[in-house]
Legacy VTK file of the C-alpha trace (Angstrom):
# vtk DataFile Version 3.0
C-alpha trace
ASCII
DATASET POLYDATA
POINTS 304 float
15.458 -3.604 23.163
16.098 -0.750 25.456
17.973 2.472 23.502
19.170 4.743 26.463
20.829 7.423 24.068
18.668 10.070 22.208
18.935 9.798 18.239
18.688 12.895 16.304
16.596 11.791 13.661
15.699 15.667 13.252
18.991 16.271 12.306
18.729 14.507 9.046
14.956 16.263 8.574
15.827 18.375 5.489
17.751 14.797 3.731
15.122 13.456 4.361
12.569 15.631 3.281
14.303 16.147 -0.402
14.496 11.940 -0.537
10.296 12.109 -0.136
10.141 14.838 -2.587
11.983 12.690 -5.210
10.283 9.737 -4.364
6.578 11.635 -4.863
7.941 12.984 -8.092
9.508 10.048 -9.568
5.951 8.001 -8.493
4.001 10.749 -9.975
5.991 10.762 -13.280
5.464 6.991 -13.242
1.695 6.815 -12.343
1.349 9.881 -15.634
3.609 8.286 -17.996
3.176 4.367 -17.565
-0.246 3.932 -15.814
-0.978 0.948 -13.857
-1.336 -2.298 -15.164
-5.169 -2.608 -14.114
-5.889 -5.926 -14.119
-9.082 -7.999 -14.803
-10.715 -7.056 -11.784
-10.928 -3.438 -13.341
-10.714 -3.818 -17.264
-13.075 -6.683 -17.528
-12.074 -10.600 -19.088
-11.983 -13.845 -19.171
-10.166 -16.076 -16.628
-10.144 -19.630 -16.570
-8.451 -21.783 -14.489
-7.054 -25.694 -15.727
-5.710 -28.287 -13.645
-3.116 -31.013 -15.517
-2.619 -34.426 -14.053
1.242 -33.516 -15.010
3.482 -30.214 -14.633
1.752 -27.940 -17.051
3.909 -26.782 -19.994
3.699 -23.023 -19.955
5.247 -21.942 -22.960
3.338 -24.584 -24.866
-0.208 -22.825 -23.863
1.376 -19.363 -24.719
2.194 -20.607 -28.145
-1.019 -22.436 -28.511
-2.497 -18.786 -27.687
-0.558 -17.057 -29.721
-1.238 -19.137 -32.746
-4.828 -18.019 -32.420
-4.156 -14.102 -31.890
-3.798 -14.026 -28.423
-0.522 -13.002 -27.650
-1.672 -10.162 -24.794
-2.842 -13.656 -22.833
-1.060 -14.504 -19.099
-0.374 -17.577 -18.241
0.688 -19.068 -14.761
0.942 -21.423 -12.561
-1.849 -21.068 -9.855
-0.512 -22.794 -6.742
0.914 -26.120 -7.710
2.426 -26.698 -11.236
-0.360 -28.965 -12.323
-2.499 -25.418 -11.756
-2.750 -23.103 -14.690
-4.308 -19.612 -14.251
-5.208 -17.767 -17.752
-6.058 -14.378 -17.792
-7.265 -13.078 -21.371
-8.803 -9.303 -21.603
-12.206 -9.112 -23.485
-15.625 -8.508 -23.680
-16.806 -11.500 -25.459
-18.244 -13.418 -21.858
-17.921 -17.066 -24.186
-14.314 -16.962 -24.820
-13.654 -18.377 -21.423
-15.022 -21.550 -22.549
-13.777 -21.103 -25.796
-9.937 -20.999 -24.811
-10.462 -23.857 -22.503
-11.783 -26.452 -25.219
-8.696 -25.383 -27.215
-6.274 -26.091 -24.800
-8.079 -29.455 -23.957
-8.007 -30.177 -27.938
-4.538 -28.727 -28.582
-3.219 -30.686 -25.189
-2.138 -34.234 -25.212
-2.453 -33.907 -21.209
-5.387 -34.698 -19.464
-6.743 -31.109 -18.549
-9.775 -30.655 -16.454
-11.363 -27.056 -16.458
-12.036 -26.104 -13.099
-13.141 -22.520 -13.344
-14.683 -20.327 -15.965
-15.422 -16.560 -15.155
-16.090 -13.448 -16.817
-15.639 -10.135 -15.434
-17.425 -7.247 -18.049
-15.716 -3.728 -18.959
-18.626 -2.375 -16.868
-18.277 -3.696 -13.920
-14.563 -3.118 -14.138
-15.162 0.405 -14.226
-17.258 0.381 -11.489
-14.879 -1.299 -8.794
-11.441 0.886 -10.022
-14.380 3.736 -9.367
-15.700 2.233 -6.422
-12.102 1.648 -4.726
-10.458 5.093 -5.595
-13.748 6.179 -3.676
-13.058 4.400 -0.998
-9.176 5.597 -0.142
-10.466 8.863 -0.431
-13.066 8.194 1.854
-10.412 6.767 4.425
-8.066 9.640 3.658
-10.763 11.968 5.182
-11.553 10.109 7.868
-8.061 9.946 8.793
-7.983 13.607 8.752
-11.002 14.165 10.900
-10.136 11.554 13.407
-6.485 12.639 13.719
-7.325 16.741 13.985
-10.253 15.750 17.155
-7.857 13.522 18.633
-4.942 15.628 18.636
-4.891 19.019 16.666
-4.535 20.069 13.103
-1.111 19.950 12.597
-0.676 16.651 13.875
-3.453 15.571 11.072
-1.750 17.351 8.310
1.322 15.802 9.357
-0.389 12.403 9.311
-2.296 12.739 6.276
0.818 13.527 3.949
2.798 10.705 5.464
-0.130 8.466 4.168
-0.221 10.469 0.875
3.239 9.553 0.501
2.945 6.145 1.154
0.244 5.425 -1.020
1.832 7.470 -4.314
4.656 5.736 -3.645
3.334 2.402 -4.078
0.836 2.914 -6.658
3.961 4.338 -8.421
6.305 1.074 -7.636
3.738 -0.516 -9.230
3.420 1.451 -12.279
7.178 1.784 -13.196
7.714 -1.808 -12.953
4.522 -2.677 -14.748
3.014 -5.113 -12.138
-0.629 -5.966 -12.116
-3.031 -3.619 -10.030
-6.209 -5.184 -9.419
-8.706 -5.841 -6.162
-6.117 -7.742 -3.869
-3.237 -4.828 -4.367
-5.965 -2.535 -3.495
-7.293 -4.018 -0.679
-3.042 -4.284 0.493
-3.309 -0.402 -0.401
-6.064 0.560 2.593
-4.224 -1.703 4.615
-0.723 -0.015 4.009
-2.844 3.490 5.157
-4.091 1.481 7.933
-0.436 0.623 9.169
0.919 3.395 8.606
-1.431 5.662 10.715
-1.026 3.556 13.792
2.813 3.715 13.088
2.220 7.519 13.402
-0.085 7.768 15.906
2.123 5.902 18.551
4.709 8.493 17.777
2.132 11.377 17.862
1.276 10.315 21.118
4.303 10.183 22.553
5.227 13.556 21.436
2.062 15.144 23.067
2.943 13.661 26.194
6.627 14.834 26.143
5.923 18.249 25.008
3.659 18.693 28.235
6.380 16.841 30.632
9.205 18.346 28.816
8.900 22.004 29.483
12.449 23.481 29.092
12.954 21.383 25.561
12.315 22.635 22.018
9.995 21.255 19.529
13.370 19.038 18.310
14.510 17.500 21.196
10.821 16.534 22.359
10.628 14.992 19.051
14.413 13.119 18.902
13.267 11.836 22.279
9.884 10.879 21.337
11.077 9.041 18.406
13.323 7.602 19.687
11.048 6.320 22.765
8.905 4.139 20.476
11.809 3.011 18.139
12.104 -0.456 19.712
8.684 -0.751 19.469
8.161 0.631 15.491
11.270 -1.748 14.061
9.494 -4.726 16.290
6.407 -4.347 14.345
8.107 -3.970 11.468
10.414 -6.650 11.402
7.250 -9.315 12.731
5.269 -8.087 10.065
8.001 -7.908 7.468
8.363 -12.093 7.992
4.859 -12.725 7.627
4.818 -10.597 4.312
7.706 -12.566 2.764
6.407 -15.636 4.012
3.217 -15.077 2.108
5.606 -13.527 -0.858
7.364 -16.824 -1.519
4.930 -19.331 -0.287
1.573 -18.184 -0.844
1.194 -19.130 -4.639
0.861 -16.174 -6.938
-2.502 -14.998 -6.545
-1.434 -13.289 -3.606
1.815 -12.098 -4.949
0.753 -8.406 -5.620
-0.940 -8.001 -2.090
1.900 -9.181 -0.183
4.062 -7.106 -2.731
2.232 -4.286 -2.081
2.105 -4.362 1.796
6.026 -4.834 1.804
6.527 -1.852 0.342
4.206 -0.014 2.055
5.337 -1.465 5.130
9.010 -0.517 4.661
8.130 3.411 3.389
5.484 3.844 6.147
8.291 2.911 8.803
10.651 5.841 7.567
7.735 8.148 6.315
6.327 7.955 10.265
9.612 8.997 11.613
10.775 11.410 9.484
7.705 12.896 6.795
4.988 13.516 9.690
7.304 14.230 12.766
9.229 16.553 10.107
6.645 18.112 9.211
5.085 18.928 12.926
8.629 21.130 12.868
7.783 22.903 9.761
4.106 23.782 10.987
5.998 25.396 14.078
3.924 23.261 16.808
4.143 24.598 20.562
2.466 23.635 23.439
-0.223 26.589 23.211
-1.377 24.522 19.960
-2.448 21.152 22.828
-4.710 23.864 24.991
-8.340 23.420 24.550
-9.525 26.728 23.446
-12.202 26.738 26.865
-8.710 26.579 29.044
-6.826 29.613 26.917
-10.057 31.901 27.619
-10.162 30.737 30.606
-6.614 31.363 31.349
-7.310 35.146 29.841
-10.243 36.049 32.047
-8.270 35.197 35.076
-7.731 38.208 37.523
LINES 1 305
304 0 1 2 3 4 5 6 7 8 9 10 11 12 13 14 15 16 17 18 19 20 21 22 23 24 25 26 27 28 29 30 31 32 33 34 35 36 37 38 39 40 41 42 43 44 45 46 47 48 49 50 51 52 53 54 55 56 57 58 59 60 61 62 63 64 65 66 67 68 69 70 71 72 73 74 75 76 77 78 79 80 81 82 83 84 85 86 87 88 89 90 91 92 93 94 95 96 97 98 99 100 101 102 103 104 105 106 107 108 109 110 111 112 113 114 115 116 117 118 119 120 121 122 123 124 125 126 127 128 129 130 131 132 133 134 135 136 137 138 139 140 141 142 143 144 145 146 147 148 149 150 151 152 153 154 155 156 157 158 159 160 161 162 163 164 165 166 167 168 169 170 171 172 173 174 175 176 177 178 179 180 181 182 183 184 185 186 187 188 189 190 191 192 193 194 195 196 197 198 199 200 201 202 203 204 205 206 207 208 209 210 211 212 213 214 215 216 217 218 219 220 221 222 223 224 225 226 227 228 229 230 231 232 233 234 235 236 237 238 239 240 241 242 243 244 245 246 247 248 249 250 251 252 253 254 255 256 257 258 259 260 261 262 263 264 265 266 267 268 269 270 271 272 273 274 275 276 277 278 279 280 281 282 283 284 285 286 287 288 289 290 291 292 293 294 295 296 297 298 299 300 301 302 303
C-alpha cells in the first residue's frame, strides 16, 4: 500500500492527547478501586485437572462444590469438553486430591484425574514480586537503550507510550474482572516489546527526515514521517491482529487471557506510537541541534 498524500495526524495531537489522559485515569481508577483478579499463579491453590469419557456437566461440578463450601471455585472446560480445569484458592496443598475423589464419588461419569498441583501463598507472592520486577527492569532498559540510540526526548517519548500501554491493559483487566496471572504477564512484556519497535520505526524515520528536511517544522517532518511507515505499522498490525484472534477463539482457554491481553495491547500500542510518543517529541520542542553529538557542536564553536 503506497499513501502518496501527507496525513496530519499532528493536527488531531491535543484530541488525542486528552483521549490518553482519560484512558490513564479511568485505568488508574480501575487498577485502585477493583484490583486485579490475581490468579493462582500469584495467590497460591489448588488446581486439578479431570478428563470425562462424556461432555462434562459444568454446572453439576459447581453445585457439587458448592454443596461443600466452595462456591469461590472455577470451573471450565480445558480444551475439549470432556476436559475440566478446577481452580480452587487455598493453602491446604491436600485439597487438590481431596476435590478430585469427590467429584469421582459424586460423578456417575467415568472421570480420570489427570493433574493435581498446588501452588503455596508464598510462592505466589514471590512471582507477582518477581514479575512487577521484571517490567520495571525492561522499562529502564527501554529508557537507556532508546536515549543512546537516539536522544532523550525521543526516550521519554517512548517510555510514556509504553507506560500507557501497559496501565491501560492492566486496567482493562481490572475493570472487567478478568484473571491476571503468569501467561497475561508474560503477554504484558510482550505488548512493551511491540510497542517499542512500533515506535522505534517511526523514531527513525523522523531522525532521518528532520536531517533531509531542512526548511520543514518539527510537524510536518513528523505528518510525513508518520505517515511514511503507516503502510507498514497497520500491516503488522492487521497480521498480528489474525494470529491473536486465531489463538482467542481456537486456542482453548488457557490461553485466553494472553491472547486477550496482547490484543489489546496490540490495538493501543498502534495509536499510542503515532500519536502519544510522536506527540509528545512536539511538546519537548525537539530541533535538529538536539541529533548533534555534543563533540560536533564544540567543534562547530571552535571553528575560526
Amino acid at each position: 500500500m503506497i499513501i502518496n498524500k501527507t496525513i496530519k495526524f499532528m493536527a488531531l495531537r491535543k484530541f488525542f492527547f486528552a483521549v490518553a489522559i482519560v484512558l490513564m485515569v479511568g485505568s488508574i481508577a480501575s487498577l485502585a478501586i477493583k484490583q486485579l483478579n490475581l490468579g493462582l499463579d500469584f495467590t497460591g491453590g489448588a488446581l486439578i485437572e479431570l478428563n470425562y469419557d462424556s461432555p462434562a456437566d459444568l454446572e453439576g461440578i459447581r453445585g457439587v462444590l458448592r454443596a461443600e463450601g466452595w462456591d469461590d471455585a472455577i470451573v471450565q472446560n480445558f480444551g475439549a469438553s470432556t476436559d475440566v480445569l478446577i481452580r480452587l484458592p487455598s493453602d491446604d496443598p491436600d485439597l487438590g486430591s481431596q476435590i478430585a475423589r469427590l467429584i469421582q464419588n459424586e460423578d456417575g461419569s467415568e472421570v480420570t484425574i489427570k493433574r493435581i498441583e498446588f501452588i503455596g501463598p508464598q510462592v505466589g507472592e514471590e512471582l507477582r514480586d518477581q514479575g512487577g520486577l521484571g517490567m520495571l527492569l525492561a522499562m529502564g532498559g527501554i529508557l537507556l537503550y532508546v536515549s543512546l540510540r537516539f536522544q532523550m526526548k525521543f526516550a521519554v517519548g517512548a517510555i510514556v507510550a509504553i507506560v500507557h500501554d501497559v496501565i491501560f491493559t492492566l486496567g482493562f483487566f481490572a475493570f472487567f474482572g478478568l484473571s491476571f496471572d503468569l501467561t497475561v504477564l508474560a503477554a504484558v512484556l510482550a505488548v512493551i516489546g511491540y510497542s517499542l519497535n512500533d515506535t522505534i520505526v517511526v523514531f527513525d524515520r523522523v531522525r532521518e527526515n528532520l536531517r533531509i528536511m531542512r526548511k520543514a517544522d518539527l510537524e510536518e517532518i513528523i505528518n510525513v514521517s508518520t505517515t511514511q511507515t503507516l503502510a507498514r505499522t497497520l500491516a503488522t498490525s492487521f497480521s498480528t491482529i489474525l494470529v491473536l484472534l486465531a489463538l482467542f477463539y481456537f486456542g482453548g482457554e488457557n490461553i485466553h487471557g494472553f491472547a486477550t491481553a496482547l490484543l489489546i495491547g496490540v490495538c493501543v500500542g498502534t495509536y499510542s506510537s503515532i500519536y502519544v510518543s510522536n506527540g509528545l517529541l512536539m511538546t519537548l520542542k525537539l530541533t535538529r541541534e538536539d541529533l548533534i553529538p555534543t563533540q560536533v557542536e564544540e567543534a562547530l564553536d571552535e571553528r575560526p
